[in-house]
C-alpha positions as CSV (number, residue, x, y, z in Angstrom):
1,X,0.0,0.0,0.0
2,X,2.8,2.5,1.2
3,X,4.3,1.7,-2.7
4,X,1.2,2.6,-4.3
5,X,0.9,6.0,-2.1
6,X,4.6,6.7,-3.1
7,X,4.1,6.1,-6.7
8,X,1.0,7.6,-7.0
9,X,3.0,10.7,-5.2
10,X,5.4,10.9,-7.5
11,X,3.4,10.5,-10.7
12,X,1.2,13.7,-9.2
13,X,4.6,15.6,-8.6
14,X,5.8,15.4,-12.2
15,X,2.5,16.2,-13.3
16,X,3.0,19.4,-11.1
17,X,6.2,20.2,-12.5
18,X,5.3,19.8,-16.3
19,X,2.6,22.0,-15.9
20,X,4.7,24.6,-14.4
21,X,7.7,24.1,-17.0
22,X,5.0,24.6,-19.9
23,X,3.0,27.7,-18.5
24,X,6.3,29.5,-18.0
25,X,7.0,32.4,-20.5
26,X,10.0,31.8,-22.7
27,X,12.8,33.5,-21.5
28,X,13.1,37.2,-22.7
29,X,16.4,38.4,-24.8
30,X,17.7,41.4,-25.8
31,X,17.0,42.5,-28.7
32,X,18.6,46.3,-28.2
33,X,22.2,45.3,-26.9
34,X,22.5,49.0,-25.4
35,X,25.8,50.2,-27.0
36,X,24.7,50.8,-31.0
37,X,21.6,50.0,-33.1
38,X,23.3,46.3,-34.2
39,X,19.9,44.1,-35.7
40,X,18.4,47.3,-36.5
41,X,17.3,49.5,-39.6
42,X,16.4,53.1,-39.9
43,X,13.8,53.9,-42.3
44,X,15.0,57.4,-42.6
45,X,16.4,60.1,-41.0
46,X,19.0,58.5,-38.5
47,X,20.5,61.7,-37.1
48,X,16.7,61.2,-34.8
49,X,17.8,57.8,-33.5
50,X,20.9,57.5,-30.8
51,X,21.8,55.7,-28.2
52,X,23.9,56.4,-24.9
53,X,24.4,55.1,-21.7
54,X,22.0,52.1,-22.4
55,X,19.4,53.9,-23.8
56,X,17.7,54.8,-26.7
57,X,16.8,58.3,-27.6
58,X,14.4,59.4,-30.2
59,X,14.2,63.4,-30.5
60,X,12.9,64.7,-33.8
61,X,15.1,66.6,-36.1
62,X,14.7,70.4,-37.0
63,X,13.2,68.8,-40.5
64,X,10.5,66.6,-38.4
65,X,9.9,64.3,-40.5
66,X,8.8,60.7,-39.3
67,X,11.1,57.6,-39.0
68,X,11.2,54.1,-38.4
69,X,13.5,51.9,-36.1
70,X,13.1,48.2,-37.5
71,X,14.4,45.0,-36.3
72,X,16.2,43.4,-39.7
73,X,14.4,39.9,-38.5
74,X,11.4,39.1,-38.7
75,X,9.1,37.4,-36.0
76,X,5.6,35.2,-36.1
77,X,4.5,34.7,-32.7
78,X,6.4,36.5,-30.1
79,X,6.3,38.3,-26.2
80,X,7.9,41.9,-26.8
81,X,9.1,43.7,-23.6
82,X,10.9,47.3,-23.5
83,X,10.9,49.9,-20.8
84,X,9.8,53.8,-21.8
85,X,9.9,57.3,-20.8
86,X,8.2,59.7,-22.0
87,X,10.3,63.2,-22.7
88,X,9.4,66.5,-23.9
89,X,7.2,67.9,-26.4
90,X,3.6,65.7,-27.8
91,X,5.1,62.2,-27.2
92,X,3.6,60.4,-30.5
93,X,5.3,56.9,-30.8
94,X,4.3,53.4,-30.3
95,X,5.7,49.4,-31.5
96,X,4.6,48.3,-35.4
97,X,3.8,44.4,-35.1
98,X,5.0,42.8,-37.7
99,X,4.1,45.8,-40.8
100,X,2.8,49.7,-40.4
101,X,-0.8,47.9,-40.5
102,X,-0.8,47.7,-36.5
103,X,0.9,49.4,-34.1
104,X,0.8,49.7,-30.1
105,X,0.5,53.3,-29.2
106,X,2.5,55.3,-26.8
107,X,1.6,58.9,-25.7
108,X,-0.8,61.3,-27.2
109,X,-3.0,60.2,-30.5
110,X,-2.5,63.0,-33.0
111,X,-5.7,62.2,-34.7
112,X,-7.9,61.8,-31.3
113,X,-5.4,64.4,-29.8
114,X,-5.4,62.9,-26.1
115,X,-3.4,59.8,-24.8
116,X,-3.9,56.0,-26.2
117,X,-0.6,54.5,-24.6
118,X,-1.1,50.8,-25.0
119,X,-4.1,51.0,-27.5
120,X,-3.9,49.9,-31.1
121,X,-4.1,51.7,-34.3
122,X,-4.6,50.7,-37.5
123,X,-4.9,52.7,-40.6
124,X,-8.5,53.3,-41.9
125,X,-10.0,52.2,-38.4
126,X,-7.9,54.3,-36.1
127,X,-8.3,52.8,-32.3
128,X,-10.6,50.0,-32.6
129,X,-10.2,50.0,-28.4
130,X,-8.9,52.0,-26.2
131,X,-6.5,50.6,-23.3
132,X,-7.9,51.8,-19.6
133,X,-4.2,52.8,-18.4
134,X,-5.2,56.3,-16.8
135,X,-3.9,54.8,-13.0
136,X,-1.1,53.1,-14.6
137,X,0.9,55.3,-17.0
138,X,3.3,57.2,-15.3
139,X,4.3,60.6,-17.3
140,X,7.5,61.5,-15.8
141,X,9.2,57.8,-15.0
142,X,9.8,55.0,-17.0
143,X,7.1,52.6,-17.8
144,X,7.7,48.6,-18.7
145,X,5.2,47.6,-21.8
146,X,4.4,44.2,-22.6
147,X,3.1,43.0,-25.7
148,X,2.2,39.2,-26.6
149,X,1.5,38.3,-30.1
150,X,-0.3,35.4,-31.3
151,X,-1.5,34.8,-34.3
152,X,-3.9,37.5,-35.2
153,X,-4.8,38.6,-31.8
154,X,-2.4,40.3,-28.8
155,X,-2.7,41.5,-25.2
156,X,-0.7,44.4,-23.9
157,X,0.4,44.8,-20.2
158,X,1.5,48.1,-18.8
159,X,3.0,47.9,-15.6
160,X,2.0,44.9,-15.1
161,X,-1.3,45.3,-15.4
162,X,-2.8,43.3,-18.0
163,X,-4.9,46.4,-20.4
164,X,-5.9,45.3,-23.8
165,X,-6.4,42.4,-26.1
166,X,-7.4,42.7,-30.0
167,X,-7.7,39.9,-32.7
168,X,-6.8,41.9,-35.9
169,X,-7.9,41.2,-39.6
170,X,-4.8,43.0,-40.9
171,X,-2.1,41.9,-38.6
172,X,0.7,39.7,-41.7
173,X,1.6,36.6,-40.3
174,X,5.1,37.0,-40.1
175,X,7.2,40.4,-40.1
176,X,10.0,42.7,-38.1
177,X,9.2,44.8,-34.9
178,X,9.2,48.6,-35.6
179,X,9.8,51.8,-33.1
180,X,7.7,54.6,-34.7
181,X,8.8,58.6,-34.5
182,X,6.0,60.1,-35.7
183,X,6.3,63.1,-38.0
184,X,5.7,66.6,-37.4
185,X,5.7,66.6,-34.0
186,X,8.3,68.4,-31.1
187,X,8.9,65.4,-29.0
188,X,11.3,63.3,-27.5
189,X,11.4,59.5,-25.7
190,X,13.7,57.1,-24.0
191,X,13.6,53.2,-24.4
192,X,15.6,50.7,-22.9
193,X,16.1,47.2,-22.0
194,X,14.2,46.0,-25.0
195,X,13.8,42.4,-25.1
196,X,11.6,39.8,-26.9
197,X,11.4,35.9,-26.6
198,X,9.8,34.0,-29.9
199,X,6.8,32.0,-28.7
């Protein structure tokens, strides 16, 4: 009896510890390896991306024209983390998933003219939903965003805090990671310890 209790113990323990192995998020890895903008592309206008002391500033030129920071791979399914601050000026930036067809916001919408941080936008439907982060966001010290893509469909933490999910009809299935500068705008923001793990 005392070998069927043991057994039957141990079979429940591994059962335990599979269970824990599998729902455990894949380790995350930088992607940004602080020093220079290795794995990276700029779309245009490079003088607006630089990086110092870990971190990666993005401060419009006196031209202000818009730019993109892309990762030169490409990702399907994948858990995105980066921390942000927020500097001066109308902060209008956000992550691209995969194409310019969806993109997590960060700081104020210039169409809708008040801030979406952690909403989506999507051409031609603009913010489908808007992200409840009001008690989160914190305007004047650095903010960790998490962003899980599956598929079609992704959930975006802030803080911790678990504030969106969307399944979008336009998200590719396979494409890089972008950091958006928008154009036209007086604004500066920080990023750092950008990491991602592929699901």
């Amino acid at each position: 009896m005392n070998g069927m209790i043991q057994t039957a113990a141990l079979a429940l323990g591994l059962m335990l510890l599979t269970s824990a192995t599998t729902d455990r998020e894949p380790r995350l890895r930088r992607i940004f390896n602080g020093r220079d903008l290795t794995g990276w592309t700029v779309s245009q206008g490079a003088d607006q991306w630089t990086v110092a002391g870990r971190e990666l500033l993005v401060r419009n030129n006196a031209e202000r024209k818009g730019s993109i920071l892309w990762t030169q791979k490409s990702y399907r399914d994948f858990i995105l983390q980066a921390d942000f601050l927020m500097g001066d000026g109308t902060v209008d930036s956000g992550f691209f998933l995969r194409s310019e067809k969806d993109q997590i916001q960060i700081g104020i919408s210039g169409s809708l003219k008040r801030d979406l941080t952690a909403s989506p936008y999507i051409p031609g439907k603009g913010y489908p939903v808007e992200a409840k982060v009001a008690d989160i966001l914190r305007l004047k010290d650095w903010n960790t965003m998490k962003i899980r893509v599956r598929g079609n469909a992704y959930t975006v933490w802030l803080n911790g805090r678990e504030v969106m999910n969307y399944t979008s009809a336009t998200l590719p299935e396979t494409g890089p990671i972008g950091i958006q500068l928008h154009p036209k705008n007086e604004m500066s923001i920080r990023f750092r310890d950008i990491r991602l793990a592929e699901l």
